[in-house]
VOBA-281394 format. One record per atom (N, C-alpha, C): residue number from 1; atom name; x, y negated, z. Coordinates in steps of 0.05 Angstrom, whole numbers, plus 32768, in hexadecimal, padded with zeros to 4 digits. Example, Ala and Ser with C-alpha at 12.3 -4.5 7.8 and 13.67 -1.06 7.14 Angstrom:
 resi name east north   up
    1    N 8108  8072 809C
    1   CA 80F6  805A 809C
    1    C 8108  8042 809C
    2    N 8101  802D 808E
    2   CA 8111  8015 808F
    2    C 8102  7FFF 809D
This chain:
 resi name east north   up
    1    N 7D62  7F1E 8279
    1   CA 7D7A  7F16 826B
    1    C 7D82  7F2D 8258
    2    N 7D85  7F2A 823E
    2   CA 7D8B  7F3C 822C
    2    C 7DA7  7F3C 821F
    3    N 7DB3  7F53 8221
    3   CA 7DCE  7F49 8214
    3    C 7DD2  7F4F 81F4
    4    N 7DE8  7F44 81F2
    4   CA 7DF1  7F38 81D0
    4    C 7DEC  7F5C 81CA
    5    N 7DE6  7F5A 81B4
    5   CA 7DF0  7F7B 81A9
    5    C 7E0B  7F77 819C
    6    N 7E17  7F94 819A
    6   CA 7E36  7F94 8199
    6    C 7E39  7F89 8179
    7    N 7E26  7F94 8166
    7   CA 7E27  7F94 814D
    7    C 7E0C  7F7A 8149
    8    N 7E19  7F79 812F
    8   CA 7DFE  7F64 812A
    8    C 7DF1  7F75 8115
    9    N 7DD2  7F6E 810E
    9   CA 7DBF  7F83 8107
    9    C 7DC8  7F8D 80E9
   10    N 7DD8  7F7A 80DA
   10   CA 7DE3  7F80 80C1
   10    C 7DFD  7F87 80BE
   11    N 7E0A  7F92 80CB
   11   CA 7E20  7FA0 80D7
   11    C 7E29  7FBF 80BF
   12    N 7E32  7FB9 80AF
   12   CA 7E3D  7FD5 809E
   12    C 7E53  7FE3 80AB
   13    N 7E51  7FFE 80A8
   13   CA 7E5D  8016 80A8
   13    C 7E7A  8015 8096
   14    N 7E6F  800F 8082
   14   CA 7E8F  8013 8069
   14    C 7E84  7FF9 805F
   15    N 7E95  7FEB 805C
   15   CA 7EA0  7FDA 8042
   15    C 7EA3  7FE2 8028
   16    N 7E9C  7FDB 800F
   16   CA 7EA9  7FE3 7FFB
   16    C 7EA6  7FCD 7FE3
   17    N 7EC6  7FC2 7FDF
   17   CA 7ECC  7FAD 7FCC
   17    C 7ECC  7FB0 7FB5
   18    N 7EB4  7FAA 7FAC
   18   CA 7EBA  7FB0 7F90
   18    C 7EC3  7FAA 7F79
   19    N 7ED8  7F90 7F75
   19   CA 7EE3  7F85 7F66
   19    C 7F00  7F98 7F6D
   20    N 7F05  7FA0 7F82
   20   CA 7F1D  7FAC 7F92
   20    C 7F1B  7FC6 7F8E
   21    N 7F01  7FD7 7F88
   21   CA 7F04  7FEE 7F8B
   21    C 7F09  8002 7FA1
   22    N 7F0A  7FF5 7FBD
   22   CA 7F06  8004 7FCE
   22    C 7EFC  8004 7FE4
   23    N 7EF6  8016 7FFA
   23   CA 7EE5  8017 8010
   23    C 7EFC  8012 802D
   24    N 7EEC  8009 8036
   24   CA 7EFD  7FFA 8055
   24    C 7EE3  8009 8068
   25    N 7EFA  800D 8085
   25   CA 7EE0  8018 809D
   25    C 7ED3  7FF4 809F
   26    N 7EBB  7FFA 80A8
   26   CA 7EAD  7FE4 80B5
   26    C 7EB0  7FD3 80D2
   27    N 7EBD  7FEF 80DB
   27   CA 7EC2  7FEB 80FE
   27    C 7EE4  7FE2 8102
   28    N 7EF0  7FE0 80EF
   28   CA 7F0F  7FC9 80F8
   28    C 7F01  7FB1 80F1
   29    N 7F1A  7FA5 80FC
   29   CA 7F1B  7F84 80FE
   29    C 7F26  7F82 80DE
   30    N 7F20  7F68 80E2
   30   CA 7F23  7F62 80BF
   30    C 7F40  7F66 80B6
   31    N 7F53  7F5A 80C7
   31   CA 7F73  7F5D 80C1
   31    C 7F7F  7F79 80B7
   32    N 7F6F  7F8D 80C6
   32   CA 7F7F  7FA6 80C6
   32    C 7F66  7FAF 80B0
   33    N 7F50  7FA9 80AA
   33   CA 7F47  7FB9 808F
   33    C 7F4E  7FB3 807E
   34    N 7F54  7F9D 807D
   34   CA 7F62  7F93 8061
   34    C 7F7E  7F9F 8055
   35    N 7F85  7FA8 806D
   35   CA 7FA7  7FBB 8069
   35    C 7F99  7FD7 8065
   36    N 7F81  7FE8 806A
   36   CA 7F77  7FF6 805E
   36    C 7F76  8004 8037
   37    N 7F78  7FE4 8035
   37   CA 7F7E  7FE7 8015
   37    C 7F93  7FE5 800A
   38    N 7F95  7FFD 7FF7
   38   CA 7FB4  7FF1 7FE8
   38    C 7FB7  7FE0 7FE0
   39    N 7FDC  7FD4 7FE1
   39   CA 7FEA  7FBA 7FD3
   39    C 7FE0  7FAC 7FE7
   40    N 7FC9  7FAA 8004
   40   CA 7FCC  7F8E 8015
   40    C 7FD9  7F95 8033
   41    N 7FEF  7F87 803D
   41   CA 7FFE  7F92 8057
   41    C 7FEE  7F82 8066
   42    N 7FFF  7F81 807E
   42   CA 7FF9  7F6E 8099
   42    C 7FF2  7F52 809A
   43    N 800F  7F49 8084
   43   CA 8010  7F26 8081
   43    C 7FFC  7F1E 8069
   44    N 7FFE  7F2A 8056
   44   CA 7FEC  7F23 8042
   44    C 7FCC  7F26 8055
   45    N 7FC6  7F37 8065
   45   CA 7FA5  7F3B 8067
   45    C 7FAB  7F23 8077
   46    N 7FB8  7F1D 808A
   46   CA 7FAF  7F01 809F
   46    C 7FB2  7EEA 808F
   47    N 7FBE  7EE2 8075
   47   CA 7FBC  7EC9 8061
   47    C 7FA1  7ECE 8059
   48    N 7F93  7EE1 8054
   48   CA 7F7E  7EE6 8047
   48    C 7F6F  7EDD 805D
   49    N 7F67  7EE6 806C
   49   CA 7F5A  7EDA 8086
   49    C 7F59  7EBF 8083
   50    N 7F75  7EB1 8096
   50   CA 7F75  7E9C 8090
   50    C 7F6C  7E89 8073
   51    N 7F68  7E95 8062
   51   CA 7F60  7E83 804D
   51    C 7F40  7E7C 804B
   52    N 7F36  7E9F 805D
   52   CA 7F18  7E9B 8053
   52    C 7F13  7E8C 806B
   53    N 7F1F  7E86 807B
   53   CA 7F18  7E77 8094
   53    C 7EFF  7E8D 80A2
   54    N 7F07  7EA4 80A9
   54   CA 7EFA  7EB8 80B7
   54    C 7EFF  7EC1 80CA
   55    N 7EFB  7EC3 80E9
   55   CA 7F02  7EC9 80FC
   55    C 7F0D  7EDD 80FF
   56    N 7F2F  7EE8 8101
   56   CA 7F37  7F00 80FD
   56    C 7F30  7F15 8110
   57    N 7F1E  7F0C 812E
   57   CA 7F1B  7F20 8140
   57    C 7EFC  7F2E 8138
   58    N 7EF1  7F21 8121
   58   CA 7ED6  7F38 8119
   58    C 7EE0  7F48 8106
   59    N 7EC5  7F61 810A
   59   CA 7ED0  7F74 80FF
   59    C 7EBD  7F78 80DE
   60    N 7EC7  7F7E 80CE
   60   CA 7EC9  7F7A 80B1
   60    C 7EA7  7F81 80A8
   61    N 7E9D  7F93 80BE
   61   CA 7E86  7FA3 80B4
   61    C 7E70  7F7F 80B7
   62    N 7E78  7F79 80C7
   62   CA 7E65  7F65 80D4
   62    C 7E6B  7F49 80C3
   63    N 7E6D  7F43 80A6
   63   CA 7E79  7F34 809A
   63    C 7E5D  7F2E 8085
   64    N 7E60  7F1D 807F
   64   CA 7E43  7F0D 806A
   64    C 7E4E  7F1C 804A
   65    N 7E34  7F1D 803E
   65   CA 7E45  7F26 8025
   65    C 7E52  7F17 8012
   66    N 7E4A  7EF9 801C
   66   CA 7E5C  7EDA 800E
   66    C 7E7B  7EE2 801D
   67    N 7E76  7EE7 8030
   67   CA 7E97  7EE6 803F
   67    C 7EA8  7EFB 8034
   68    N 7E9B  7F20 802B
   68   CA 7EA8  7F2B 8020
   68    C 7EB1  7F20 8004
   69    N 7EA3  7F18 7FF5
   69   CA 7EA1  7F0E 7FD7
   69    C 7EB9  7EFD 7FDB
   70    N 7EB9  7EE7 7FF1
   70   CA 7ED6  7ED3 7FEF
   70    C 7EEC  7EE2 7FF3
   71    N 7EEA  7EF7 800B
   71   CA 7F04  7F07 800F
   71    C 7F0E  7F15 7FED
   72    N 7EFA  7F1F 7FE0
   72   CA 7F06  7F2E 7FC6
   72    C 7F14  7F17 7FB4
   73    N 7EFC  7EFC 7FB5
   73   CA 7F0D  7EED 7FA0
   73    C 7F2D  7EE2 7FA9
   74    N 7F29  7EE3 7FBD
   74   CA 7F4C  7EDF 7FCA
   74    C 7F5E  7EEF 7FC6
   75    N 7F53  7F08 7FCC
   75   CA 7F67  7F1C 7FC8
   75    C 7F6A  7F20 7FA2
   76    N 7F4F  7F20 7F98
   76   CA 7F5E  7F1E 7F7C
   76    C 7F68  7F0C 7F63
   77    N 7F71  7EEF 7F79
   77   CA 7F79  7EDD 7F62
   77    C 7F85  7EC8 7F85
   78    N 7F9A  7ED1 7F92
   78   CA 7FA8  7EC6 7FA4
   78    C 7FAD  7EAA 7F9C
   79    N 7FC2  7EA5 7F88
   79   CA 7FCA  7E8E 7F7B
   79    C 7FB3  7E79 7F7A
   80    N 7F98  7E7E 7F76
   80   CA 7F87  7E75 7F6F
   80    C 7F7D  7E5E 7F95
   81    N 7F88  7E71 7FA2
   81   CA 7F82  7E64 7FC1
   81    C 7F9B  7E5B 7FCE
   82    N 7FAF  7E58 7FC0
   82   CA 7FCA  7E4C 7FCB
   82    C 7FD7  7E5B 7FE2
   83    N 7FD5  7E74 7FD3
   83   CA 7FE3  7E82 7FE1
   83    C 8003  7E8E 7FD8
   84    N 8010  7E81 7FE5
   84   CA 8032  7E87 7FDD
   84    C 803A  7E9E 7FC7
   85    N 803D  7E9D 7FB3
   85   CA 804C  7EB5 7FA6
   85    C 805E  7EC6 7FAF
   86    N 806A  7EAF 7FC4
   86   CA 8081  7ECE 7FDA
   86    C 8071  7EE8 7FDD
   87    N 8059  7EDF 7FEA
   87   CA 804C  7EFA 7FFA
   87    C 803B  7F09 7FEB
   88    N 803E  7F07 7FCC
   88   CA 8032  7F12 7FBF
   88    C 8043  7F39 7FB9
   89    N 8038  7F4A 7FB3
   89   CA 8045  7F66 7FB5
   89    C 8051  7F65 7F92
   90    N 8051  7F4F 7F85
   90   CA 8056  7F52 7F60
   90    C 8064  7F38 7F5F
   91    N 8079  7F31 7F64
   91   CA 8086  7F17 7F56
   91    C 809B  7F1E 7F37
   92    N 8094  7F0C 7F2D
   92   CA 809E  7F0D 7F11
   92    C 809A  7F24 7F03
   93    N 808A  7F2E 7EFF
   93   CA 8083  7F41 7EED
   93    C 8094  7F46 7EE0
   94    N 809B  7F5B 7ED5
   94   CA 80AF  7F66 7EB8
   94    C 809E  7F69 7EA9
   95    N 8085  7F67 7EA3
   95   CA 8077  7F69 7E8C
   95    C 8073  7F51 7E84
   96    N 8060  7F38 7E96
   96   CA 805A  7F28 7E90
   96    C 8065  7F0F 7E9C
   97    N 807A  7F14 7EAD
   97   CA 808B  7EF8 7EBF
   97    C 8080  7EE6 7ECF
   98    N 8063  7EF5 7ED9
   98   CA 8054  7EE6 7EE9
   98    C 804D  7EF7 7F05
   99    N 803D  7EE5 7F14
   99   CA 8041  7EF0 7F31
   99    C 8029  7EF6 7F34
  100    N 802B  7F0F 7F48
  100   CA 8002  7F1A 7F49
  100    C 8009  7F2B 7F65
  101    N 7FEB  7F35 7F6F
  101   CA 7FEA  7F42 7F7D
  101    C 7FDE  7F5F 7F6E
  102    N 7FF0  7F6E 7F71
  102   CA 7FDD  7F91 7F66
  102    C 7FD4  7FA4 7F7B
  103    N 7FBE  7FA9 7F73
  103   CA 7FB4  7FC1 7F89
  103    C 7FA6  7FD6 7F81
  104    N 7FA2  7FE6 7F8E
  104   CA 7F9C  8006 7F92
  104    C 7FA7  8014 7F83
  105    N 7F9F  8025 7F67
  105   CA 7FAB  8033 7F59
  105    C 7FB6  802A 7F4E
  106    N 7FB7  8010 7F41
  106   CA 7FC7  8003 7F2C
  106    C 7FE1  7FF4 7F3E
  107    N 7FE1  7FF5 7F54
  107   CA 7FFE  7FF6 7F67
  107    C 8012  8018 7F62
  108    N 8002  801C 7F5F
  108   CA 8009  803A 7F5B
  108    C 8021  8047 7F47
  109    N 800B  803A 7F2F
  109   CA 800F  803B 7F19
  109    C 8026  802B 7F10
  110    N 8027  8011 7F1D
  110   CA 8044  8003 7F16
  110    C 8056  800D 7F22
  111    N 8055  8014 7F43
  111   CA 806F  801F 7F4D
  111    C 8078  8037 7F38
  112    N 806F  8047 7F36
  112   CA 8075  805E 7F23
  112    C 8089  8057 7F03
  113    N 8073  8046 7EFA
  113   CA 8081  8032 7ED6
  113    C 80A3  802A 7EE4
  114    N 80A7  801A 7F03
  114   CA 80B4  8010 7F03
  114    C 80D6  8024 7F0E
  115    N 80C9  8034 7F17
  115   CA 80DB  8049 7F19
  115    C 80E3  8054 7F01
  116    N 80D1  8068 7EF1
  116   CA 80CF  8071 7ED8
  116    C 80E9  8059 7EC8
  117    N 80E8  8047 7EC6
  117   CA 80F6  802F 7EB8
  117    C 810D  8039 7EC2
  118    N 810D  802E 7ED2
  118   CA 8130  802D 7EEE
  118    C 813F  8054 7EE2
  119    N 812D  8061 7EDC
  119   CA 8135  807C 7ED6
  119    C 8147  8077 7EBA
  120    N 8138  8076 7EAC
  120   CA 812D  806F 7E85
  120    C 8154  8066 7E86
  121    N 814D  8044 7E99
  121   CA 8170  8043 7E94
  121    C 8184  8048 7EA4
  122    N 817F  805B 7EB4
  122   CA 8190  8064 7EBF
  122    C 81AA  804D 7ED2
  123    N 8197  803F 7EE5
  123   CA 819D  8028 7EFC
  123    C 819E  8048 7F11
  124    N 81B5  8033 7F22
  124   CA 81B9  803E 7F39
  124    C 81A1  804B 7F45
  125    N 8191  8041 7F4A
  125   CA 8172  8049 7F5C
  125    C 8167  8061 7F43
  126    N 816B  8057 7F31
  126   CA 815E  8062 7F20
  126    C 8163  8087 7F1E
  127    N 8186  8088 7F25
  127   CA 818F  809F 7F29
  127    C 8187  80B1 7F3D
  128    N 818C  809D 7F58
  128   CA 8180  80A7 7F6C
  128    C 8162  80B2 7F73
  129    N 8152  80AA 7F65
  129   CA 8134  80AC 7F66
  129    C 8139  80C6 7F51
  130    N 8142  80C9 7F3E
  130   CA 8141  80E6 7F2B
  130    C 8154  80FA 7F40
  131    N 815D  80F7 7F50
  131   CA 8169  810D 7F61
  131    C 815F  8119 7F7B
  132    N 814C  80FE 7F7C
  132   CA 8137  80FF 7F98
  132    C 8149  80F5 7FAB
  133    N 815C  80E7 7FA8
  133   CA 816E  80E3 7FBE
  133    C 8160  80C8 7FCC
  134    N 816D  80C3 7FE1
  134   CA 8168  80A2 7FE7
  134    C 8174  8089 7FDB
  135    N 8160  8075 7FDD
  135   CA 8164  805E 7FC3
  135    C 816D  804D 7FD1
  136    N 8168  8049 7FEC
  136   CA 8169  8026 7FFB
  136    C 817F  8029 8009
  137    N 8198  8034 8005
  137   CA 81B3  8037 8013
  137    C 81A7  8045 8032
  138    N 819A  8054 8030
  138   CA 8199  8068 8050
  138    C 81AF  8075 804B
  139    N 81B7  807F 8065
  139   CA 81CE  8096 8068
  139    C 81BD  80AA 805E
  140    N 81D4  80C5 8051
  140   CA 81C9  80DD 804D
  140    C 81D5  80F4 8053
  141    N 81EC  80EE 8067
  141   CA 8200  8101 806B
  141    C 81ED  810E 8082
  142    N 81DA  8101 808F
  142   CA 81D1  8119 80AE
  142    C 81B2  8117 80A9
  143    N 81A8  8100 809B
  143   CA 8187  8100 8092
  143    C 8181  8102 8078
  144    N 8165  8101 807C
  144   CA 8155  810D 805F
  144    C 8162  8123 8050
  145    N 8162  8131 8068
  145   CA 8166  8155 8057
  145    C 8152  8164 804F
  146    N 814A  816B 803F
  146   CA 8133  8173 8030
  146    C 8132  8193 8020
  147    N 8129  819B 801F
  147   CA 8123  81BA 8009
  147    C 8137  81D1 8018
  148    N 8141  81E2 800B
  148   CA 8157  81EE 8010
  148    C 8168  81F1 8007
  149    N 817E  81FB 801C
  149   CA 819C  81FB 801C
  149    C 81A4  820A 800E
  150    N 81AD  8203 7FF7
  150   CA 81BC  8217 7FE1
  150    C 81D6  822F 7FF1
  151    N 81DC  8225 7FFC
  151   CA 81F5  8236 8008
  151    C 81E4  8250 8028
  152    N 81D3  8244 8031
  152   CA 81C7  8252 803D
  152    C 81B7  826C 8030
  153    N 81A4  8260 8019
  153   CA 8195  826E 800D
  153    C 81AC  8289 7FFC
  154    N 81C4  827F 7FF4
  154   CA 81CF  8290 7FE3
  154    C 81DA  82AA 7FFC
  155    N 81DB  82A1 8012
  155   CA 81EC  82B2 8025
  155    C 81D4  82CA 802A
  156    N 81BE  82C1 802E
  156   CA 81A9  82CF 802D
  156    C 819E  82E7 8024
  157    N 819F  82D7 8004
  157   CA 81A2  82EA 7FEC
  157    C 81B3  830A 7FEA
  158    N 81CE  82F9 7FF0
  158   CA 81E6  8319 7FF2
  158    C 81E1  8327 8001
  159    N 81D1  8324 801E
  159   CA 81C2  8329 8031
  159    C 81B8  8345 802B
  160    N 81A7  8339 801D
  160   CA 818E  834E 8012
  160    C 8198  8362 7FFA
  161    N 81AA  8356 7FF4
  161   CA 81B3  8364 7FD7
  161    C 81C3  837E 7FE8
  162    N 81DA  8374 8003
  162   CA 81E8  8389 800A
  162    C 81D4  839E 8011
  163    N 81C5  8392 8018
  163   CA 81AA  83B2 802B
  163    C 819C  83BE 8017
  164    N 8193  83B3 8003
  164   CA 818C  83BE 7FEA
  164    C 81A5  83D6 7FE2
  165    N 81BA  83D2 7FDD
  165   CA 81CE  83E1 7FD7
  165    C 81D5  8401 7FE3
């Protein structure tokens, strides 16, 4: 009696999508490699699953190269497989008023434009992000204390200046 091998003989090490631009380990399950890549979370990779009709408990290395090829075309034209525009990471564009999914560097690249903007006209967030402060209404009176204490540092200073003297 011979048992199953763990891997099957065509079993890859890394993934790497190349419409997507990036490399996934081989050895997760498909749900959590897919969150590997920028712009795809938790819920988006299991719609993705679900669409290619792929068993979410294998693991990604062990996937046909038809099955990767469908996972990319899903991930890069969602709409195209009736997948909700809610769960997309881009609704209504300010450039173009349409809905998409963005990923890797060019997620990047918009968060940045979209801040940069929010600065330019000077929105609430917009202020907050040029001061480094917090944007999403967190408290700031006991968290996110950061750099140093102006009033500490200056006491310091006289410190050194009296012993110098």
């Amino acid at each position: 009696m011979s048992l199953s091998p763990i891997r099957p003989p065509n079993f890859k090490e890394q993934i790497f999508f190349r419409k997507l631009r990036a490399r996934v380990d081989g050895n997760a399950k498909i749900e959590y490699a897919l969150t590997q890549i920028k712009g795809i979370g938790k819920r988006f990779a299991q719609i993705i699953v679900k669409k290619a009709s792929i068993n979410p408990s294998t693991r990604i290395g062990a996937l046909s190269e038809k099955e990767i090829n469908l996972i990319e075309d899903i991930v890069s034209d969602p709409l195209k497989y009736e997948i909700p525009s809610y769960l997309l990471n881009r609704q209504k564009d300010i450039a173009h008023g349409d809905d998409k999914q963005i990923l890797g560097n060019q997620l990047e690249i918009t968060v940045k434009r979209d801040i940069d903007r929010m600065k330019r006209m000077r929105s609430y967030k917009g202020i907050r992000h040029h001061y480094g402060l917090k944007v999403r209404g967190q408290r700031t009176k006991s968290t996110g204390r950061h750099g140093l204490v102006i009033g500490f540092q200056r006491k310091s200073l006289l410190k050194q200046k009296k012993k110098t003297k």
